[in-house]
C-alpha positions in Angstrom: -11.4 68.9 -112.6 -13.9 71.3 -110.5 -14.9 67.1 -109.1 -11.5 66.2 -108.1 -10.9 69.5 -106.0 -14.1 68.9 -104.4 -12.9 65.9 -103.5 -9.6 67.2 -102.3 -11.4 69.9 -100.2 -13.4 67.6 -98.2 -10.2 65.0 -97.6 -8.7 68.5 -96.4 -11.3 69.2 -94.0 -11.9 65.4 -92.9 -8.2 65.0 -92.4 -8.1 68.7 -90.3 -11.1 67.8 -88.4 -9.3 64.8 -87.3 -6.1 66.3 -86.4 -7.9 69.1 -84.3 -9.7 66.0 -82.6 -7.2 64.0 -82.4 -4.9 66.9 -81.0 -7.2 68.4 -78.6 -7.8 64.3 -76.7 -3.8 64.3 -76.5 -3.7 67.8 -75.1 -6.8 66.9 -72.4 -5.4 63.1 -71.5 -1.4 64.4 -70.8 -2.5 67.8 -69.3 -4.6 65.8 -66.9 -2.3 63.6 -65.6 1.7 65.6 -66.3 2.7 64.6 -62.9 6.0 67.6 -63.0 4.5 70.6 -63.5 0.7 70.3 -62.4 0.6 67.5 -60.1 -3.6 66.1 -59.9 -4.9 64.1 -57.4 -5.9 60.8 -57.6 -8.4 60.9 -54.7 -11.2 62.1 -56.7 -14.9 61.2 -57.3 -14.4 58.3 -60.3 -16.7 58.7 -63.4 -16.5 56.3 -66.2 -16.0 59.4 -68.7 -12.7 60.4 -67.1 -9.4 59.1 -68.4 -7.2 56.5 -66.8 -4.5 58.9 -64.6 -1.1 58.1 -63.6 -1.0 58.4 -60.0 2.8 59.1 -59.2 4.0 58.4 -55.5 6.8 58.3 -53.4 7.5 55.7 -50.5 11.0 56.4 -48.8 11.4 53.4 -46.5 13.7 53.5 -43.2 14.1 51.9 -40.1 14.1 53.4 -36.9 14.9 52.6 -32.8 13.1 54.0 -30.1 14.7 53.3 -26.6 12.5 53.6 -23.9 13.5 54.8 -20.2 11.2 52.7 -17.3 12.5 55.1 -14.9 10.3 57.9 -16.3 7.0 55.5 -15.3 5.6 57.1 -17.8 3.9 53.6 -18.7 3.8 51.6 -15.6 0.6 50.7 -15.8 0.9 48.9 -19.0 2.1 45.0 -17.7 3.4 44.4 -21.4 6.4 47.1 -21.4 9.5 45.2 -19.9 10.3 46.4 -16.2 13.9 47.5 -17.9 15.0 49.5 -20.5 13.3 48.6 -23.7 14.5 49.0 -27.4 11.6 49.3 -29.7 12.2 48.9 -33.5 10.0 50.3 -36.5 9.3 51.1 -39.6 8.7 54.8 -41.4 7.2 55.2 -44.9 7.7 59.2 -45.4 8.8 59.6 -41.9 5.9 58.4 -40.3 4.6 54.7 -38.6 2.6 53.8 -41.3 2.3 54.9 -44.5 -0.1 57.0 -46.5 -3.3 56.1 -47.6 -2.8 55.7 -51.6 -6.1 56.8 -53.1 -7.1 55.8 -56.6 -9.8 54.7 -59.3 -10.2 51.5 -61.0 -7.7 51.3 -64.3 -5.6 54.4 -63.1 -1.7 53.9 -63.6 0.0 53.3 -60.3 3.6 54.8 -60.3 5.6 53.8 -57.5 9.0 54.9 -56.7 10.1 52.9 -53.7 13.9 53.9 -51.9 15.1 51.7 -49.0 17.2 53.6 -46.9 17.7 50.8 -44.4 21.3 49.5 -44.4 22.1 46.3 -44.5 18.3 45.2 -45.0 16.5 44.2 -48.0 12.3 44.9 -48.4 10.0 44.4 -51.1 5.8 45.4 -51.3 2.8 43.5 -51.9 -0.1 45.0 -53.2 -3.1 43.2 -51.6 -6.3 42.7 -54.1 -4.7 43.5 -57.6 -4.8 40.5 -60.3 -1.3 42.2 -61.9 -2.6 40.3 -64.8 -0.4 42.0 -67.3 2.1 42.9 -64.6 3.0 39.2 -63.1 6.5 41.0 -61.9 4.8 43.7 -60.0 3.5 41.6 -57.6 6.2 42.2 -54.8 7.7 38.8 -54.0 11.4 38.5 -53.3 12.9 36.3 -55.6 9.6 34.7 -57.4 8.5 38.2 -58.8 11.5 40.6 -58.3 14.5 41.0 -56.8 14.8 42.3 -53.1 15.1 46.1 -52.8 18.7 46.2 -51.6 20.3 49.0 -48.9 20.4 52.6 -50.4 18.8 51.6 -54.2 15.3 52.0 -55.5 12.7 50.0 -57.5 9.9 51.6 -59.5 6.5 49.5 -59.3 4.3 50.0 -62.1 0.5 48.6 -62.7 -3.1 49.1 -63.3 -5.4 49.2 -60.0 -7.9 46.5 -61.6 -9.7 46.0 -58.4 -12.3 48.0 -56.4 -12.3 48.4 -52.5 -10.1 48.5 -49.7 -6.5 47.0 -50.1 -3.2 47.3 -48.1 0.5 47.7 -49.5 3.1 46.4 -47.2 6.3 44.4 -46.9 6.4 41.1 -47.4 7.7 39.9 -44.4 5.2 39.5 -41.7 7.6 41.3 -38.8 7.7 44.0 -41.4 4.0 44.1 -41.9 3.5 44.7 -38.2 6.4 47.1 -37.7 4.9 49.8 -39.5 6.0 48.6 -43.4 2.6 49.3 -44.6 0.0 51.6 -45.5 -4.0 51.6 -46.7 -4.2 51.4 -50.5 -7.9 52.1 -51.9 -9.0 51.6 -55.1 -12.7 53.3 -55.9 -15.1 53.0 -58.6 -18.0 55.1 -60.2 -19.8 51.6 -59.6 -19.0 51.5 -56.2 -22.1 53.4 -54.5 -24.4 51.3 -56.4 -23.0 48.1 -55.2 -24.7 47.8 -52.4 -28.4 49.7 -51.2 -26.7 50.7 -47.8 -23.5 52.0 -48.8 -25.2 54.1 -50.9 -26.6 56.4 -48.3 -23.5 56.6 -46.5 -21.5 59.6 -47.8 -18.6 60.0 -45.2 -16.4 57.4 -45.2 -13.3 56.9 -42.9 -10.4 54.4 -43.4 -8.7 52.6 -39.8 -5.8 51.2 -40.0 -5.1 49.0 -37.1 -1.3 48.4 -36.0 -0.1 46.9 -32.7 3.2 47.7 -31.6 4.5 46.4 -28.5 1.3 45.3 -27.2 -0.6 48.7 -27.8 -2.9 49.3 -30.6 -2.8 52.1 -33.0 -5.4 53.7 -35.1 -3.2 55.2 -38.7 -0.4 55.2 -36.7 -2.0 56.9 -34.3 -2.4 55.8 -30.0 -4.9 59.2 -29.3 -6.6 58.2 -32.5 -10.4 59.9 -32.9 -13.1 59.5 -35.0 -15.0 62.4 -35.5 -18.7 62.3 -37.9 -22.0 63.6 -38.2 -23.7 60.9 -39.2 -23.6 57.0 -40.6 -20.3 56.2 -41.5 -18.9 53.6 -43.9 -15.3 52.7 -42.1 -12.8 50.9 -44.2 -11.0 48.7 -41.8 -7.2 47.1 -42.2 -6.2 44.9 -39.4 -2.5 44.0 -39.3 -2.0 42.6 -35.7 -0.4 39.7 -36.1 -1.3 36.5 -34.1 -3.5 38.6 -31.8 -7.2 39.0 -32.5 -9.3 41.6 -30.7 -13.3 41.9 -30.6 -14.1 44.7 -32.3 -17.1 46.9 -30.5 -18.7 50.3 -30.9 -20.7 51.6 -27.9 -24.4 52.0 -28.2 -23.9 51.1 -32.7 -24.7 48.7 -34.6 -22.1 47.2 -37.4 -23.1 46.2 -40.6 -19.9 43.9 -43.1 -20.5 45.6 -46.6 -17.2 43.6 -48.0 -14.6 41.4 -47.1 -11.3 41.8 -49.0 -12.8 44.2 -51.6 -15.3 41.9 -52.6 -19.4 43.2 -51.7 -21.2 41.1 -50.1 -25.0 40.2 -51.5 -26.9 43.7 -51.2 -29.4 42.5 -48.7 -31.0 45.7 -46.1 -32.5 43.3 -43.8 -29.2 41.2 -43.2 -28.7 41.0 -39.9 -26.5 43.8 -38.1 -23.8 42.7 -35.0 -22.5 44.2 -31.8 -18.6 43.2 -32.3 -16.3 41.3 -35.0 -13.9 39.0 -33.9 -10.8 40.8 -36.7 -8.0 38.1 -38.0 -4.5 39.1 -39.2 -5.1 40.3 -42.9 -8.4 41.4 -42.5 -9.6 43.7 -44.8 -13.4 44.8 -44.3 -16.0 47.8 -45.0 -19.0 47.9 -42.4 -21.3 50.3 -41.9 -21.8 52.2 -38.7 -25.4 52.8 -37.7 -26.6 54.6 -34.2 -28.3 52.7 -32.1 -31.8 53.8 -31.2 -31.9 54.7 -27.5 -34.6 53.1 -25.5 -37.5 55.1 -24.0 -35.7 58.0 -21.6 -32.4 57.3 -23.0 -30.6 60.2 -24.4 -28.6 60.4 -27.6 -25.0 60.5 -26.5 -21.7 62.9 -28.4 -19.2 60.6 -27.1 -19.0 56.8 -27.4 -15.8 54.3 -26.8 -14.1 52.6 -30.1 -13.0 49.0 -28.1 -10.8 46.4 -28.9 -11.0 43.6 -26.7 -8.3 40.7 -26.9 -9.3 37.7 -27.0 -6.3 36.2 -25.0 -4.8 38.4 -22.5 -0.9 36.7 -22.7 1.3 36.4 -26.0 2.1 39.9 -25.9 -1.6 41.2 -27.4 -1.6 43.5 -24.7 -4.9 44.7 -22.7 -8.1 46.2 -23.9 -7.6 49.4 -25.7 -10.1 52.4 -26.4 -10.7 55.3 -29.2 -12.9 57.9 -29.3 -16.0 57.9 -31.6 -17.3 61.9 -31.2 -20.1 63.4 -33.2 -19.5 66.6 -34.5 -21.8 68.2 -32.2 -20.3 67.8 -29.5 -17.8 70.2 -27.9 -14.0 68.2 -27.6 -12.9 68.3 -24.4 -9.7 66.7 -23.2 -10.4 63.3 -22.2 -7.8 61.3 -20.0 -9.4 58.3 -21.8 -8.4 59.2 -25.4 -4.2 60.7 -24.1 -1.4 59.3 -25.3 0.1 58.1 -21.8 -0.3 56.6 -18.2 -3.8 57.3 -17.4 -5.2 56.1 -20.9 -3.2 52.8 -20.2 -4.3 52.9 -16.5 -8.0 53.8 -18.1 -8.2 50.7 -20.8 -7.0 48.4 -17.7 -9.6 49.2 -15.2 -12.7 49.6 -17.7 -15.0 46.4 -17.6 -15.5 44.4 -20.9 -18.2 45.8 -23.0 -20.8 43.3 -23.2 -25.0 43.6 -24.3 -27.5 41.0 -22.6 -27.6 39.6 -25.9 -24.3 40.0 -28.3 -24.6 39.6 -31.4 -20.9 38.5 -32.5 -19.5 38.1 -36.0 -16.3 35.4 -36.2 -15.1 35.4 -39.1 -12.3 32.8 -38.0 -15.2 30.4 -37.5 -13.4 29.2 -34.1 -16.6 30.3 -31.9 -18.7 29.2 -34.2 -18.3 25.5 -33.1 -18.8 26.4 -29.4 -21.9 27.2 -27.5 -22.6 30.7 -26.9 -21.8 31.2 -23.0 -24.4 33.5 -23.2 -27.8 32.6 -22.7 -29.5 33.9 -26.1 -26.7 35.3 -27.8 -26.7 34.7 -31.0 -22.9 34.0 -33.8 -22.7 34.5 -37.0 -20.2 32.5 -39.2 -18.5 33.3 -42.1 -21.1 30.6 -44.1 -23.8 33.1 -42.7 -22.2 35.9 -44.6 -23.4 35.9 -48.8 -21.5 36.6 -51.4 -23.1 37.9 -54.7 -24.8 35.7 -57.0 -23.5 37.3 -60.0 -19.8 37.2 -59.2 -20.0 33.1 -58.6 -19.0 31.5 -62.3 -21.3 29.2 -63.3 -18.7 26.9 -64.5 -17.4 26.4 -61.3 -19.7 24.0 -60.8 -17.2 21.5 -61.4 -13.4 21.8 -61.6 -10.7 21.0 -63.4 -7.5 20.5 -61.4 -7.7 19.8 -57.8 -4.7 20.7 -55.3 -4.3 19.4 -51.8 -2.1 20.5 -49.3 -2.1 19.5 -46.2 -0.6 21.7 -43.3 1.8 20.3 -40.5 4.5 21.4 -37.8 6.1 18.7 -36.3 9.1 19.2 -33.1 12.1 18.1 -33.5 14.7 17.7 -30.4 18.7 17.9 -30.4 21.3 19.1 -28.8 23.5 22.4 -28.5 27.3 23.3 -28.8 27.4 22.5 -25.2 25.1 19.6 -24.9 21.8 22.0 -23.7 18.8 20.3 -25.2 16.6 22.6 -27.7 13.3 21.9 -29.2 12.4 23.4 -32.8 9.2 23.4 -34.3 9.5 22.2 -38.1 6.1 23.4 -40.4 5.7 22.0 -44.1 3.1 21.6 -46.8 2.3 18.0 -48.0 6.0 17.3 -46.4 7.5 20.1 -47.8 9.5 23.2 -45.9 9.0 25.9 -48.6 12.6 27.7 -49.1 13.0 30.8 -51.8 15.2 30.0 -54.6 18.6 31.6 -55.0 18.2 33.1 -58.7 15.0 35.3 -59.5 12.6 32.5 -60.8 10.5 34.6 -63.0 13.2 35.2 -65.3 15.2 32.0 -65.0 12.5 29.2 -64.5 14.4 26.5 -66.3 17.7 27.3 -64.3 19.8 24.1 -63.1 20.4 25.4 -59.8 16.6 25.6 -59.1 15.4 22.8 -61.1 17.6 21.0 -58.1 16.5 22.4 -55.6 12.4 22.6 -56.4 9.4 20.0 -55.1 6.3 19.4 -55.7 3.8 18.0 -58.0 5.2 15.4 -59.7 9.2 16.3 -59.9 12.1 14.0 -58.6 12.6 15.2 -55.1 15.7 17.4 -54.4 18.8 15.8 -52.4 18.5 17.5 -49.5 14.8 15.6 -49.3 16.8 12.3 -48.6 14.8 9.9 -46.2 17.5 10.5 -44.1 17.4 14.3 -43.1 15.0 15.8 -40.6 13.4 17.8 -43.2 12.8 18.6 -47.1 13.6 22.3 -47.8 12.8 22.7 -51.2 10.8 25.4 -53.8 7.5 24.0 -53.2 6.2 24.8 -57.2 2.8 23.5 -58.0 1.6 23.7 -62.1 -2.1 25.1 -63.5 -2.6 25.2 -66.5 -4.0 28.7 -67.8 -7.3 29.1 -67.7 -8.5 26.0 -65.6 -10.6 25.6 -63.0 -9.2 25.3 -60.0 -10.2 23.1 -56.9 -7.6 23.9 -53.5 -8.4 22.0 -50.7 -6.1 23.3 -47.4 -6.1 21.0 -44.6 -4.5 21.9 -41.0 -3.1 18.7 -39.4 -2.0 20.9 -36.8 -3.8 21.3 -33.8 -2.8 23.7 -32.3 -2.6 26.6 -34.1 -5.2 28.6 -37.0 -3.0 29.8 -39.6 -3.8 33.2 -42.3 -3.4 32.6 -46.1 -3.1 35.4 -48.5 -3.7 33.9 -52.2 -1.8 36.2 -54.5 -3.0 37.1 -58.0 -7.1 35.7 -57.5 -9.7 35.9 -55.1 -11.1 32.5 -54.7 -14.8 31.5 -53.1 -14.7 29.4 -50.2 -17.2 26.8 -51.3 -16.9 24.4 -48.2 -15.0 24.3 -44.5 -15.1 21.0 -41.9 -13.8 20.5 -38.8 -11.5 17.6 -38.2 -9.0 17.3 -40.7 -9.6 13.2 -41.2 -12.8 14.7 -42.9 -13.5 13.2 -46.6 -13.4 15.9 -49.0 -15.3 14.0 -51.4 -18.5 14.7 -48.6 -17.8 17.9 -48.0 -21.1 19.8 -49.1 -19.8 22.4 -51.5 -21.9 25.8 -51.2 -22.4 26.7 -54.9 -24.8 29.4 -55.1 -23.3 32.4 -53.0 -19.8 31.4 -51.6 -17.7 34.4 -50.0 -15.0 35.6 -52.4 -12.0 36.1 -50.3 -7.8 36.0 -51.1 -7.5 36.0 -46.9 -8.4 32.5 -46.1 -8.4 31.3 -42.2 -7.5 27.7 -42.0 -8.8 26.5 -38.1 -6.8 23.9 -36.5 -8.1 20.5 -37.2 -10.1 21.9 -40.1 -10.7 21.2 -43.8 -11.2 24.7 -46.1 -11.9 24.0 -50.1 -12.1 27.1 -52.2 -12.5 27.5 -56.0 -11.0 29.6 -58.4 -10.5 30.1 -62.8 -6.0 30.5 -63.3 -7.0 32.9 -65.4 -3.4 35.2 -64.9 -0.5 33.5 -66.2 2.3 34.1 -63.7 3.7 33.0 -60.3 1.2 33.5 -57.6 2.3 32.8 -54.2 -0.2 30.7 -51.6 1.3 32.6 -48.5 1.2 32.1 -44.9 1.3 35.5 -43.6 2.1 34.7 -40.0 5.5 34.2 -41.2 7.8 36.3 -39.1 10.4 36.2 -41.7 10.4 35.1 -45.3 9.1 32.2 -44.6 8.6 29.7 -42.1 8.2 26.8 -44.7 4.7 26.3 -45.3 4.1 28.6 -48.6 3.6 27.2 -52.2 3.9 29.2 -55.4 1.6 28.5 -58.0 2.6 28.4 -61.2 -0.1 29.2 -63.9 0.3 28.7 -67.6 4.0 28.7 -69.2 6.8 31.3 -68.3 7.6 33.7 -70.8 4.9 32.5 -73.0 2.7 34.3 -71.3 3.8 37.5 -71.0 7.0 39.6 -71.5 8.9 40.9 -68.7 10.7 44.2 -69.6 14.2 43.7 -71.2 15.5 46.2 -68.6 13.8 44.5 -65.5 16.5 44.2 -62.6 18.2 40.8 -62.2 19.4 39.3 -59.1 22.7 38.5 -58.4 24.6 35.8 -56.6 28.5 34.3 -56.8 28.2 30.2 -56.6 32.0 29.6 -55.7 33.7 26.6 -57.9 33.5 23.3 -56.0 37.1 23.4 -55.7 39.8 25.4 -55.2 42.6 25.2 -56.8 45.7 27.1 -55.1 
């Protein structure tokens, strides 16, 4: 007996020890991240002993007009506003031209409540970087993924941040995108600091996300945009300015790439630092910026010009454009060359392109790269210059084992108007195909007759509206991986005369080889094994070959976008579908379900 209630006395104690544990966890994880009473940040200093929090935000998205008056001449210096009245049309997240920054951890719960408050127009986001591994209907494509966020309704996006570094939420469209439909989303890690030996010593950090609107460039949404520091900085950089590129270049600094995409680059001290990046649509960067030591008699500056050159002058990219880049001890003074107005646009005009006797330039299109410097003893990098890390390559991908090939082409085709005017329309496909988005949510209903007759590619009957007959093939363009292969893509632009962006959704791949001249055999291509970039942005040159690897290791369906789509889609995406449907993963019972009315095929009156 006196046994047995020893024994009871210590399950008592084990079992109330437990509970006082067990309560105490659940009273520190829900007080720490009960987004009613006590809401917590989530832009905090990670550490790998903290719990996962949910980070709860709200994105209210509406459309706004701005009419402008020429006969203020408050711009007339700027050649890109129209000599008459203009009506200028953007985009507010919150109320504001670009949205807020979303700061989080790696593996914190991203809440998002999205409302659309535009009538009469439908939006959905992307969120750049993240696998969605576990959330394949989170990943903010109209009618793949979700359904469109109709007038006056929201839609609740819910995931795990599963990727470190600098990322972008923003519509899907790519009018959208440049409107102002976007905002800086960055994930950090505890990791992070250690990642690389020179981002490490840089403690401030400062995140520029570059808009153009209208031919001017903005800075956070910002035209009289200043940076202000004390020391080295680590800039995260977004670039969403459409089909114009702009050299990037800080007066009297020195810029060092730290990661591309979110992914670090090999940590290397002695890699070589540049004067100015040539930035792409879609670019997503860190860099370091360093001071440059003044020569002998040379005084250290407070002041230096933040430049964006264009790198074409026509197409509506507008003219050169400065910011400020002011230390903190020196005393701020209004500057005609950082106003919002007539004499900053009169000031960008008439100020000379920045140039060193001997640029170093970074292109990261790889366009200038197959050119001779035109000037004596400069020296261009290339994105094969650029190193990835050796530990994040796969050993396995060594070999493949699925290979896709698509093959990129616009053709022009000529006709006639209503009244017999002639009209010339530029046609774009992959591997023949003009990609069009399927009329029923093909997440849920994969195996749905409408769309089984209307979808192309790898080896399925071609739809009827790909007769040999019709001027085009507008179909689904669906390609199958099986889960967990390894994955050869091979993009080749027949097209020359135009670069296009791709945004791979759901993987980053490595860029293992590029060419130039499409007739290239891929079979020579030599294939860099060791420390290929890691990259979902991809820049396809005209006339050029681009192979990147990958492991389909998210079942799902992954879109291979072309983000210079003004629209939807100008017919040269593909999605990829990896592993089975439903199989795979379950989408919630309650997930929203498009509609649509398919009228009978008669009428009978």
């Amino acid at each position: 007996m006196k046994t047995l209630r020893l024994v009871v006395v210590i399950v008592q104690r084990v079992l109330i020890t437990g509970a006082v544990f067990f309560a105490a966890a659940v009273l520190i994880h829900f007080t720490a991240i009960d987004p009613k009473e006590h809401p917590v940040t989530c832009d905090r200093a990670c550490n790998r002993a903290d719990w996962p929090r949910i980070c709860r935000f709200e994105l209210v998205v509406e459309k706004r007009t701005f009419h402008h008056d020429s006969s203020t001449g408050n711009v007339s210096f700027n050649t890109e506003w129209p000599e008459q009245d203009a009506v200028i049309t953007y985009y507010t997240i919150n109320g504001r031209y670009v949205g807020p920054t979303l700061t989080v951890c790696k593996h914190d719960f991203l809440v998002v409540d999205v409302e659309n408050r535009i009538p009469g127009e439908s939006i959905s986001l992307h969120w750049t970087g993240q696998s969605q591994q576990r959330t394949p209907y989170m990943d903010g494509v109209p009618m793949i993924t979700q359904c469109p966020i109709t007038s006056f309704t929201r839609f609740q996006y819910k995931f795990q941040a599963d990727h470190v570094g600098t990322h972008l939420y923003h519509g899907f469209t790519g009018s959208e995108r440049t409107q102002g439909l976007l905002g800086a989303f960055v994930v950090r890690s505890a990791n992070e600091p250690k990642l690389s030996s020179i981002s490490s010593t840089l403690r401030p950090e400062s995140v520029w996300l570059i808009t153009q609107l209208n031919g001017r460039l903005a800075i956070n949404g910002q035209r009289s945009w200043q940076q202000q520091l004390s020391k080295d900085l680590h800039v995260r950089l977004l670039y969403a300015g459409g089909a114009c590129r702009h050299w990037l270049e800080l007066e009297d600094h020195e810029l060092q790439v730290l990661a591309l995409d979110g992914n670090t680059l090999e940590p290397n001290p002695d890699s070589p630092s540049v004067d100015r990046i040539l930035l792409h649509d879609g670019l997503r960067m860190d860099f370091a910026v360093s001071r440059r030591v003044p020569a002998d008699g040379d005084k250290i500056k407070p002041d230096y010009e933040i430049r964006f050159t264009p790198t074409q002058l026509s197409a509506g990219c507008g003219m050169r454009t400065t910011f400020r880049l002011r230390y903190d001890s020196a005393p701020f003074e209004h500057d005609p060359a950082s106003a919002d107005g007539a004499e900053s646009i009169k000031y960008n005009l008439i100020s000379p392109p920045a140039m060193t006797a001997t640029p170093r330039t970074l292109d990261l299109t790889g366009n200038a790269c197959r050119e001779i410097p035109r000037v004596p003893g400069a020296v261009v990098l290339c994105p094969q210059d650029l190193h990835g890390e050796r530990e994040r390559f796969p050993k396995d991908l060594a070999t493949y084992d699925t290979r896709l090939v698509f093959t990129i082409g616009a053709r022009t085709l000529d006709g006639e108007g209503p009244f017999g005017e002639p009209y010339h329309e530029t046609v774009h496909s992959v591997n023949g195909f003009t990609f069009a988005f399927p009329s029923v949510l093909l997440l849920r209903d994969p195996a749905n007759a409408e769309v089984r007759a209307h979808t192309c590619g790898g080896h399925r009957r071609l739809p009827r509206s790909c007769h040999p007959m019709m001027a085009r093939c507008e179909c689904v363009h669906v390609e199958h991986i099986e889960a967990g292969h390894r994955v050869e893509m091979v993009l080749i632009n027949a097209d020359l005369s135009a670069d296009y962006v791709y945004h791979l959704h759901g993987v980053a791949a490595f860029v293992v080889a590029e060419a130039t001249g499409y007739r290239t055999e891929v079979q020579k291509l030599t294939r860099n094994l060791q420390r290929p970039l890691q990259r979902d942005t991809i820049v396809v040159r005209r006339d050029s070959i681009v192979v990147v690897r990958f492991v389909a290791n998210a079942a799902g369906l992954w879109m291979l976008r072309d983000i210079g789509s003004p629209s939807w889609s100008r017919g040269l995406d593909v999605v990829l579908n990896v592993g089975t449907h439903q199989a795979d993963f379950d989408i919630p019972s309650d997930f929203p379900s498009c509609r649509h009315f398919v009228g009978p095929r008669y009428f009978l009156i």
